[in-house]
Backbone bond lengths (Angstrom), bond angles and torsions (degrees), N, CA, C in turn:
res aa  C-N    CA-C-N  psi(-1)  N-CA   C-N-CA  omega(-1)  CA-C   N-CA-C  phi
1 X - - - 1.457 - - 1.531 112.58 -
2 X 1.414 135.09 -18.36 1.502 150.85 -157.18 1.489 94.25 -70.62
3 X 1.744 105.81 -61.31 1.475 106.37 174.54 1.835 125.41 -57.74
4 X 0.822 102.15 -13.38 1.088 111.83 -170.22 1.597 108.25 -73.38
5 X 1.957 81.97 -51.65 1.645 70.42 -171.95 1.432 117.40 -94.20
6 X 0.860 102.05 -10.45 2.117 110.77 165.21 1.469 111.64 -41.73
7 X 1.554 102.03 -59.85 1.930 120.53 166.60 1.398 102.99 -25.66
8 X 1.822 96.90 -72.78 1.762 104.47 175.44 1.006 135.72 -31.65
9 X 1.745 110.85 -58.50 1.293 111.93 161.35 1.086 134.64 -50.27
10 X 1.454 123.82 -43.13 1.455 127.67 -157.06 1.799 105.10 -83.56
11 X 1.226 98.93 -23.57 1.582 99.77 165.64 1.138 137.10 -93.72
12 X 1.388 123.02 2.51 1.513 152.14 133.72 0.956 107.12 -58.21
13 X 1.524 136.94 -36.98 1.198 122.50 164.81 1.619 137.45 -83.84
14 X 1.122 93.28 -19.05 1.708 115.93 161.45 0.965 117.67 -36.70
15 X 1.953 86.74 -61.68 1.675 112.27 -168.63 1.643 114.98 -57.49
16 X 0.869 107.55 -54.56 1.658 122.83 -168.87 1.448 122.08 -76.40
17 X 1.873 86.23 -3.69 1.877 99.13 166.34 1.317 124.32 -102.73
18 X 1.285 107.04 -15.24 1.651 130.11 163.40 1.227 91.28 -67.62
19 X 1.356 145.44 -84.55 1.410 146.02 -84.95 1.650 71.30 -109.07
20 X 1.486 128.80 -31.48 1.511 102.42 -152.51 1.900 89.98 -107.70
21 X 1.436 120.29 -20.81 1.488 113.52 151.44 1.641 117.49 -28.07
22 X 1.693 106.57 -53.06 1.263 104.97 -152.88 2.027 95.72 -95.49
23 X 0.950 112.85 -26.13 1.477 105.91 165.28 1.551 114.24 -70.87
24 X 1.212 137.50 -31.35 1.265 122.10 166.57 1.867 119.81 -74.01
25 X 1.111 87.18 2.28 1.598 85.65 -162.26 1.801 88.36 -98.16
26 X 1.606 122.41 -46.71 1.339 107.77 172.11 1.291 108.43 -42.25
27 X 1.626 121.13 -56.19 1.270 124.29 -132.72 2.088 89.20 -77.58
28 X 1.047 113.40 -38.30 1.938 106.36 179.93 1.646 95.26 -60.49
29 X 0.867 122.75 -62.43 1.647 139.44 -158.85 1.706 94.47 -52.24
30 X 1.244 128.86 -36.21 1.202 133.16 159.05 1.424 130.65 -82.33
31 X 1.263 123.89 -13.05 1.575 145.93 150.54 1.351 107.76 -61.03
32 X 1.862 113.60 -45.75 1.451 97.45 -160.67 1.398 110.35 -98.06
33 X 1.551 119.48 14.70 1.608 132.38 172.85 1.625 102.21 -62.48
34 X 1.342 110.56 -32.66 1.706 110.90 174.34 1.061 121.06 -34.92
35 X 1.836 95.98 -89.79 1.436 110.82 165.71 1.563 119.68 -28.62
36 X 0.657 140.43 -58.54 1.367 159.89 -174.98 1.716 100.04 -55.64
37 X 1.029 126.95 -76.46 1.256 122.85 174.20 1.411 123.48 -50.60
38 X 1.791 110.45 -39.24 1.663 106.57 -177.79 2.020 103.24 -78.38
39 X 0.939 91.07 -8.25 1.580 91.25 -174.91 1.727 100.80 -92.69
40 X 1.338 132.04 -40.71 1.485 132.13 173.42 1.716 87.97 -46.98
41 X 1.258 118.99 -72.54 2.014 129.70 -158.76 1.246 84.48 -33.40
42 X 1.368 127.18 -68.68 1.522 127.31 -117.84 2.153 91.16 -96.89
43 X 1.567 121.13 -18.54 0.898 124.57 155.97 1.379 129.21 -61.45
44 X 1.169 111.41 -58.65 1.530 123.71 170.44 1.821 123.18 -52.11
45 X 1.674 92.03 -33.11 1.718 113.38 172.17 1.485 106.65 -63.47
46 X 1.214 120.34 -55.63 1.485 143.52 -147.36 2.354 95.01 -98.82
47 X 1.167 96.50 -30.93 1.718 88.18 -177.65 1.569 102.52 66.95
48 X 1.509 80.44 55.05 1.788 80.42 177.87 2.051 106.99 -99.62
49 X 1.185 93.80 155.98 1.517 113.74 -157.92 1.491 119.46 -160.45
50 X 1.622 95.89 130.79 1.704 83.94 164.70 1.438 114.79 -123.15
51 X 1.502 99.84 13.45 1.513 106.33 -174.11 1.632 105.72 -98.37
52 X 1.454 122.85 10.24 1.431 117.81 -165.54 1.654 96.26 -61.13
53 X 1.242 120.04 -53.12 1.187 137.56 -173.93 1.614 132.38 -53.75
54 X 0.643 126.14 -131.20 1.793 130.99 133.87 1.218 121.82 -23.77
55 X 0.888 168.15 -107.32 1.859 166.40 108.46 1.975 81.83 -153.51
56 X 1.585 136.96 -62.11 0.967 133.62 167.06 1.624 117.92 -25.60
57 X 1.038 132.48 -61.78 1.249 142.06 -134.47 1.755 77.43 -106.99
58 X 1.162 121.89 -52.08 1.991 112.27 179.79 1.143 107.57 -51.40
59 X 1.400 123.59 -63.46 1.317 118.66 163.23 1.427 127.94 -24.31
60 X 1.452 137.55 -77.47 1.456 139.68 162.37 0.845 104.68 -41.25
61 X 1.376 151.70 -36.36 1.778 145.49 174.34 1.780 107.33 -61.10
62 X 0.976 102.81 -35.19 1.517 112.91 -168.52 1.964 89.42 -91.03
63 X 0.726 137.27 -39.88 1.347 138.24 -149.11 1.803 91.51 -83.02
64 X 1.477 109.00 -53.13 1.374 103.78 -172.85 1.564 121.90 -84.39
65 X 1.471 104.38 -25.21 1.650 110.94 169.26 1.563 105.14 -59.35
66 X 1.456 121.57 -45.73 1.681 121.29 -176.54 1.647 102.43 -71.43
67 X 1.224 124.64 -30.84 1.513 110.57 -178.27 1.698 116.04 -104.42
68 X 1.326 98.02 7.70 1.801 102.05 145.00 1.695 119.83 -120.22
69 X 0.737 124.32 6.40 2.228 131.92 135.60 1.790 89.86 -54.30
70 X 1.368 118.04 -62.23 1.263 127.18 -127.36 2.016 81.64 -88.85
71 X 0.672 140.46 -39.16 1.575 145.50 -157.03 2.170 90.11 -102.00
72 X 0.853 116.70 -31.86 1.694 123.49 171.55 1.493 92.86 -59.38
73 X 1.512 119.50 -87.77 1.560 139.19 -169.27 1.591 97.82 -34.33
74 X 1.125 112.25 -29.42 1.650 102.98 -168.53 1.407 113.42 -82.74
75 X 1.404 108.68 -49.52 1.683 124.10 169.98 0.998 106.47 -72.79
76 X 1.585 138.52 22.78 1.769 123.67 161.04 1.439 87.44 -146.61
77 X 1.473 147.20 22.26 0.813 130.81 178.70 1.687 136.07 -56.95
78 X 1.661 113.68 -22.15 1.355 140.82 171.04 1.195 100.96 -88.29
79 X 1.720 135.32 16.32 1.207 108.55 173.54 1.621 99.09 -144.37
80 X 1.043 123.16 157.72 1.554 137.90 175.17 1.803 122.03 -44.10
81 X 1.662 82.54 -9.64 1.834 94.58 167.33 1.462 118.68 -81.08
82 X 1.448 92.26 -29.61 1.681 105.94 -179.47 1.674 119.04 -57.41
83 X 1.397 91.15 -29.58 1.551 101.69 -178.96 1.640 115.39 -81.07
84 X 1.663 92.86 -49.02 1.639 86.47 165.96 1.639 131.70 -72.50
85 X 1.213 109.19 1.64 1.574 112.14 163.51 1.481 129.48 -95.89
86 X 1.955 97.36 -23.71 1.643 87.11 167.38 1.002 116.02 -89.13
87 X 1.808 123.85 -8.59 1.934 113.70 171.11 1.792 94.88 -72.27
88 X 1.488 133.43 -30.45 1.204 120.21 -170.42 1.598 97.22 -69.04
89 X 1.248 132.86 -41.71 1.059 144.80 164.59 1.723 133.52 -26.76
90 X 1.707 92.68 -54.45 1.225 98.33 167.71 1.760 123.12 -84.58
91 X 1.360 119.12 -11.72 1.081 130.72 164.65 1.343 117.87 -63.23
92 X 1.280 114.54 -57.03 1.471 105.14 168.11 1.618 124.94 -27.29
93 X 1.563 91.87 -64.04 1.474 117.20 -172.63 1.817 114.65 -63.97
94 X 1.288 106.83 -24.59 1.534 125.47 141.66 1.688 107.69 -47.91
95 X 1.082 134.15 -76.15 1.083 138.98 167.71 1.080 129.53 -22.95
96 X 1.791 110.69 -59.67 1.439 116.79 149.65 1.647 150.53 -36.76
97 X 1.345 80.08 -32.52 1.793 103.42 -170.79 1.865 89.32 -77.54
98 X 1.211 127.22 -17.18 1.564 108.47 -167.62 1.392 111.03 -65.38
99 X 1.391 135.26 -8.90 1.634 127.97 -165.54 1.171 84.48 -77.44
100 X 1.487 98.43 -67.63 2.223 106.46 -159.63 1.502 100.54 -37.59
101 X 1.464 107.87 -59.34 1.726 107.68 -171.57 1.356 123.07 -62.64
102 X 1.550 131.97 -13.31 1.171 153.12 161.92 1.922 103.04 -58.56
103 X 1.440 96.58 -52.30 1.744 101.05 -147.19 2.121 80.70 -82.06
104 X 1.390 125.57 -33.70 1.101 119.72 -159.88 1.341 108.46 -88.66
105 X 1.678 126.14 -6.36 1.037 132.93 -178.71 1.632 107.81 -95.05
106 X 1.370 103.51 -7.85 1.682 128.28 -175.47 1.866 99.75 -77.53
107 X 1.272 114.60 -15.37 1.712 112.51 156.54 1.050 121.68 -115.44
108 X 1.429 114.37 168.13 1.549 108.02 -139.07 1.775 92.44 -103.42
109 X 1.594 124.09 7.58 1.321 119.00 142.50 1.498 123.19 -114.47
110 X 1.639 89.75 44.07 1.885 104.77 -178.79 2.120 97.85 -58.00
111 X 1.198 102.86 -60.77 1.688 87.61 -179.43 1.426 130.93 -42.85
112 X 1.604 114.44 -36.45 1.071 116.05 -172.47 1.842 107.02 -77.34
113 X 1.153 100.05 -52.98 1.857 81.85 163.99 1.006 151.09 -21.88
114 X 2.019 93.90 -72.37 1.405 108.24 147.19 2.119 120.62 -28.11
115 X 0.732 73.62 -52.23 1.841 82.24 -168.89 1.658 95.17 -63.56
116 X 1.640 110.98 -52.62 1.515 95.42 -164.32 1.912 107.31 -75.73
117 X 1.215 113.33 -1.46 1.847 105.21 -176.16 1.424 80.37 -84.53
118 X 1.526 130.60 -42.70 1.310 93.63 -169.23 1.028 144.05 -78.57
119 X 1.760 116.21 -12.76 1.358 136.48 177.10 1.706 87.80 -67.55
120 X 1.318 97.20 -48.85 2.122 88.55 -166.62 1.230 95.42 -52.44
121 X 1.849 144.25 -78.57 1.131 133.53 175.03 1.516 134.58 -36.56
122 X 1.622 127.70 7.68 1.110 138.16 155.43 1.729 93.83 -82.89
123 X 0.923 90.71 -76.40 1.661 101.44 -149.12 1.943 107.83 -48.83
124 X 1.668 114.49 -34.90 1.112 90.34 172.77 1.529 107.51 -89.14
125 X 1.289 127.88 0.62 2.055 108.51 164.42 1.303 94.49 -70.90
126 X 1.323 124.66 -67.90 1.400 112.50 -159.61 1.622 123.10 -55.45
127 X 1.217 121.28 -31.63 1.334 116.70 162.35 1.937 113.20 -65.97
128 X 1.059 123.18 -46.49 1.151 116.45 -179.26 1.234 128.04 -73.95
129 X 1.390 115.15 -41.55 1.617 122.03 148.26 1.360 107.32 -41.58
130 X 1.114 161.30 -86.35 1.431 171.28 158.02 1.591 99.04 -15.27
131 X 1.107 143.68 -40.29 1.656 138.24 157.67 1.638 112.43 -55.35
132 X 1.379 99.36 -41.43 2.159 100.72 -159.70 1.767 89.16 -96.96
133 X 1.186 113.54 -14.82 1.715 97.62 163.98 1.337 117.19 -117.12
134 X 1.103 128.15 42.14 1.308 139.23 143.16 1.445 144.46 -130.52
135 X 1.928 102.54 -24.74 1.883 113.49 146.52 1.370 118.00 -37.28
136 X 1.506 106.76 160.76 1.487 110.59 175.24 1.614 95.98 -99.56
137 X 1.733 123.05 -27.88 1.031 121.62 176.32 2.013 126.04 -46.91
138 X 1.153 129.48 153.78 1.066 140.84 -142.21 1.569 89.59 -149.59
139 X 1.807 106.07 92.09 1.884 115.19 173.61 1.745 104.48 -86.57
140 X 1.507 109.57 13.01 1.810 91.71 162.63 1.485 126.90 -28.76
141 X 1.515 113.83 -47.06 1.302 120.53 -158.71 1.760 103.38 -75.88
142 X 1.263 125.75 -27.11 1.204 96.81 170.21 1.438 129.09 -112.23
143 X 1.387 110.36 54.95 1.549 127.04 166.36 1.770 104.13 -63.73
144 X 1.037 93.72 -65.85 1.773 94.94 -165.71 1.776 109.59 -62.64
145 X 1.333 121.41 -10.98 1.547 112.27 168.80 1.559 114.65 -82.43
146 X 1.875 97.86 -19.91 1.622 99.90 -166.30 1.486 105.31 -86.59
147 X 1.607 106.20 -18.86 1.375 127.59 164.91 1.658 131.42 -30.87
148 X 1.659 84.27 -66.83 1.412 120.42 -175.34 1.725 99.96 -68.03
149 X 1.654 109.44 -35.34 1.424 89.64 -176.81 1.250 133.27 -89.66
150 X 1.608 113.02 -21.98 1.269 117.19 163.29 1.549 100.58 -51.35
151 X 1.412 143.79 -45.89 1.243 139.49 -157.43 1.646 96.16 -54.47
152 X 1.109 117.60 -53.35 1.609 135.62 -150.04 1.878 99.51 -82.12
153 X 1.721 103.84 -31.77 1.320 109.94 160.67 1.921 123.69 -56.40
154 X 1.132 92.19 -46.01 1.938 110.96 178.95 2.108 90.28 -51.50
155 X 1.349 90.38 -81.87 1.419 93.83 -167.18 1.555 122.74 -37.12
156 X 1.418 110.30 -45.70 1.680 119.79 173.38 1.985 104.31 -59.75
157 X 1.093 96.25 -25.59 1.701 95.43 -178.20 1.697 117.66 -80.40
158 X 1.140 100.13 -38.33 1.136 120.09 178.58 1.555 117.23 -81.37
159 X 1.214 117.39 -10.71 1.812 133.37 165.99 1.476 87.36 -102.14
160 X 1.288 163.81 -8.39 0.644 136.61 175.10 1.979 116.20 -108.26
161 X 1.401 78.23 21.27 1.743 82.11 -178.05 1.439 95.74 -98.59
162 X 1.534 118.17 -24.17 1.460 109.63 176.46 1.545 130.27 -110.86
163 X 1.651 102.46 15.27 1.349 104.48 -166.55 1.489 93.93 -113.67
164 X 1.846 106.58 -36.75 1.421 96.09 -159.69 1.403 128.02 65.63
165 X 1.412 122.31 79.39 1.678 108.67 -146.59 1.897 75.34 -143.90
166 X 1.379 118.98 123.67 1.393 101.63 179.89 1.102 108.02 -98.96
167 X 1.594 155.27 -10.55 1.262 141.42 138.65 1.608 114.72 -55.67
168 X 0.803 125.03 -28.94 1.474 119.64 144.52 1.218 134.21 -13.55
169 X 1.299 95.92 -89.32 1.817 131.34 169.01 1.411 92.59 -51.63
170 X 0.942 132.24 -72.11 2.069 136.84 -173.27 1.428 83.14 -35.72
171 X 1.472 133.20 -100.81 1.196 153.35 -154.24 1.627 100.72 -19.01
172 X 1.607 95.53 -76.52 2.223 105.03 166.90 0.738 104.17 -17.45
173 X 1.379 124.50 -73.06 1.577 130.65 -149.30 1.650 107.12 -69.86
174 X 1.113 120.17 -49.28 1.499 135.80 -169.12 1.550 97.05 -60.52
175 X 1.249 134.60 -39.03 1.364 134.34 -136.69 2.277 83.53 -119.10
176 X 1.402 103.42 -62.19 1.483 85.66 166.84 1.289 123.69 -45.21
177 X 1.351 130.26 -40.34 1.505 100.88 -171.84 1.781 105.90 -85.56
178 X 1.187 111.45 -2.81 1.810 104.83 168.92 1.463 96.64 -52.59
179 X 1.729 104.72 -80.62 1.553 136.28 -165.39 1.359 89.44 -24.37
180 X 1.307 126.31 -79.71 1.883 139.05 -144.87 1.496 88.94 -69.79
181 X 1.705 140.56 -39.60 1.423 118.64 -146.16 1.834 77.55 -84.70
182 X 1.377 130.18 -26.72 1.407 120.32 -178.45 1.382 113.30 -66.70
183 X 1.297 117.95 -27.65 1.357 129.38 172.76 1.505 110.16 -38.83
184 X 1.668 110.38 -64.66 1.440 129.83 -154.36 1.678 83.49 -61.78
185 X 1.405 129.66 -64.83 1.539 136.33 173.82 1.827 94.31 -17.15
186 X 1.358 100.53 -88.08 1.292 80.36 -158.31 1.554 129.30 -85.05
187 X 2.067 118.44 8.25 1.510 118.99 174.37 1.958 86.63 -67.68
188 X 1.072 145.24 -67.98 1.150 167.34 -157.11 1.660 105.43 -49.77
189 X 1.110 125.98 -46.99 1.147 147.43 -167.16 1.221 101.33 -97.00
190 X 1.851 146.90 -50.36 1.281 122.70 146.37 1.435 124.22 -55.08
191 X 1.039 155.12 12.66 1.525 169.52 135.37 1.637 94.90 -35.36
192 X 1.634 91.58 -92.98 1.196 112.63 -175.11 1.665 131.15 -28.51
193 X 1.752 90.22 -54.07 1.895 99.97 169.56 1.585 103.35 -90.02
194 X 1.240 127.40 25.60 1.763 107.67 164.63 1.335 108.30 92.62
195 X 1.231 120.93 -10.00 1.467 120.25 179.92 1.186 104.12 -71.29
196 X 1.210 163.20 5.27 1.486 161.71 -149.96 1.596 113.71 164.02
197 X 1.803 90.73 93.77 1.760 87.57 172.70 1.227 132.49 -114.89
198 X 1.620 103.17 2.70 1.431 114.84 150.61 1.318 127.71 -29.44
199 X 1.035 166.93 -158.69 1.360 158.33 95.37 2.115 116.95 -100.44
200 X 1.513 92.67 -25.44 1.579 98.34 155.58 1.593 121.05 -66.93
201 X 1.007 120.63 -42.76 1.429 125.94 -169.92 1.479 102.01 -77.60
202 X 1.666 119.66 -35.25 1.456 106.91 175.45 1.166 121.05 -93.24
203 X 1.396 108.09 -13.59 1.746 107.48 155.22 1.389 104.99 -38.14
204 X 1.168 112.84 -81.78 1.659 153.52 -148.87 1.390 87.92 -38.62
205 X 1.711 123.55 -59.63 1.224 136.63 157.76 1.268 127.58 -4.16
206 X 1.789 103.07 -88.37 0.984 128.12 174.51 1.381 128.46 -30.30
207 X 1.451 81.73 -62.20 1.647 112.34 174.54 1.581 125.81 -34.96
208 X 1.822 113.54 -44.73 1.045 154.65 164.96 1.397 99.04 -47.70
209 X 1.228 126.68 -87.54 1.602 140.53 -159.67 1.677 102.40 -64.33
210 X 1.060 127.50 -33.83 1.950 126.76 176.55 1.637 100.63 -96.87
211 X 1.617 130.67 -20.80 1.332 103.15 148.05 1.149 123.43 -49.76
212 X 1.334 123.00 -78.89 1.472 150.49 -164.02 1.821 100.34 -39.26
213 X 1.877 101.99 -52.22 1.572 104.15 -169.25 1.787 95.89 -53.80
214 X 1.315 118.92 -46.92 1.324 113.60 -170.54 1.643 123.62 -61.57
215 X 1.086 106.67 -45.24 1.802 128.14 179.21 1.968 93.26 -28.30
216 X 1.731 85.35 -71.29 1.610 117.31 173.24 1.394 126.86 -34.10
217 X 1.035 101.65 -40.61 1.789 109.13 -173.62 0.844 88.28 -66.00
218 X 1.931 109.55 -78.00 1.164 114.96 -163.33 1.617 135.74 -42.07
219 X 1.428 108.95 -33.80 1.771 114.34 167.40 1.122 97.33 -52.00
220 X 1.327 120.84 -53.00 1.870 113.03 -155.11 1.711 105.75 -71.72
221 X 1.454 104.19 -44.73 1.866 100.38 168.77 1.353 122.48 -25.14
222 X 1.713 103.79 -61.42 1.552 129.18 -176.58 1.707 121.35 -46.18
223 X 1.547 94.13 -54.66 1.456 124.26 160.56 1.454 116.26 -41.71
224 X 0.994 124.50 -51.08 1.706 122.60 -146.79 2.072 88.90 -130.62
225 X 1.216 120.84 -46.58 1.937 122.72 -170.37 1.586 90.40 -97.14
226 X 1.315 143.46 -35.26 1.358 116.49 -137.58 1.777 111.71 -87.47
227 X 1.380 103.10 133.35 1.711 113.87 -166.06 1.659 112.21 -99.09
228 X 1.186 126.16 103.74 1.388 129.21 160.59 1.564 112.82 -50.61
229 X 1.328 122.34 158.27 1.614 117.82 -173.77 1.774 77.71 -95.94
């Protein structure tokens, strides 16, 4: 019976290391909506930009500032620095969000957009989060296709900084918010099975896949709802 109950234990303990992984990881991921929002205001206030210039060269500025936040958060992730680099983190990316919210506030139902990408970006995390932590199924296996597509996403974005191609841009957008809402499936779903016991790193995650879903909506809103006076 000894083994037995050791088994017991040790998977009670599993359990209760998942369960509180994935409750700290809502609870930052909802901390770091702050940052993120006071940094969009104060962007949108300020006409902040890195594309005034070059649109090439903003891009790579933005690409390497987010993947050294992103390479910081990782090397302090076990420590209380980790936290203060992904709210510095999400501020940036606050920062970022001011063009879209600039160009979408540029129609005269720019607020309501705004409002409806974000209800859309509630409703599909919270439904999909709520699927990948409660299946018995295990979406490990398709990391490396969702992998490959963000890769193929970068490149189409990055041709589209010099082509300007608006089925293009539609296509990105249409196909990112598939890729990222599959994302949340499986950042959420390694949580759950033990694949991720960080709770910084699956913030960080998270964080990633309901930016991006939003960026996305919102282009496509603009695209298909948005009204000039």
């Amino acid at each position: 019976m000894q083994p037995n109950f050791q088994t017991y234990n040790q998977t009670q303990d599993v359990a209760q290391l998942q369960n509180r992984v994935l409750r700290n990881t809502y609870l930052l991921l909802a901390v770091s909506m702050v940052p993120t929002v006071l940094g969009a205001l104060i962007g949108v206030q300020m006409g902040f930009s890195f594309m005034t210039g070059s649109p090439m060269m903003g891009f790579l500025l933005f690409l390497g500032i987010a993947m050294a936040f992103m390479y910081g958060i990782e090397k302090t992730k076990e420590t209380g620095m980790g936290v203060v680099l992904l709210l510095g983190f999400t501020f940036f990316m606050g920062l970022m969000l001011s063009n879209i919210l600039r160009a979408a506030l540029g129609f005269s139902n720019g607020g309501m957009l705004i409002a409806m990408a974000a209800g859309g970006t509630g409703a599909i995390f919270f439904t999909l989060a709520g699927i990948a932590s409660t299946t018995q199924r295990d979406f490990s296996s398709i990391g490396k296709f969702l992998f490959a597509g963000v890769i193929l996403l970068l490149v189409a974005s990055l041709a589209n900084v010099f082509f300007h191609i608006p089925a293009l841009a539609l296509a990105v957008s249409a196909i990112a918010v598939a890729i990222f809402s599959a994302y949340i499936l499986y950042d959420i779903n390694r949580i759950v099975h033990g694949g991720e016991t960080n709770y910084i790193s699956a913030t960080l995650a998270v964080y990633l896949d309901v930016y991006n879903i939003f960026v996305n909506l919102l282009n496509l809103l603009m695209i298909f709802s948005g009204r000039r006076d």
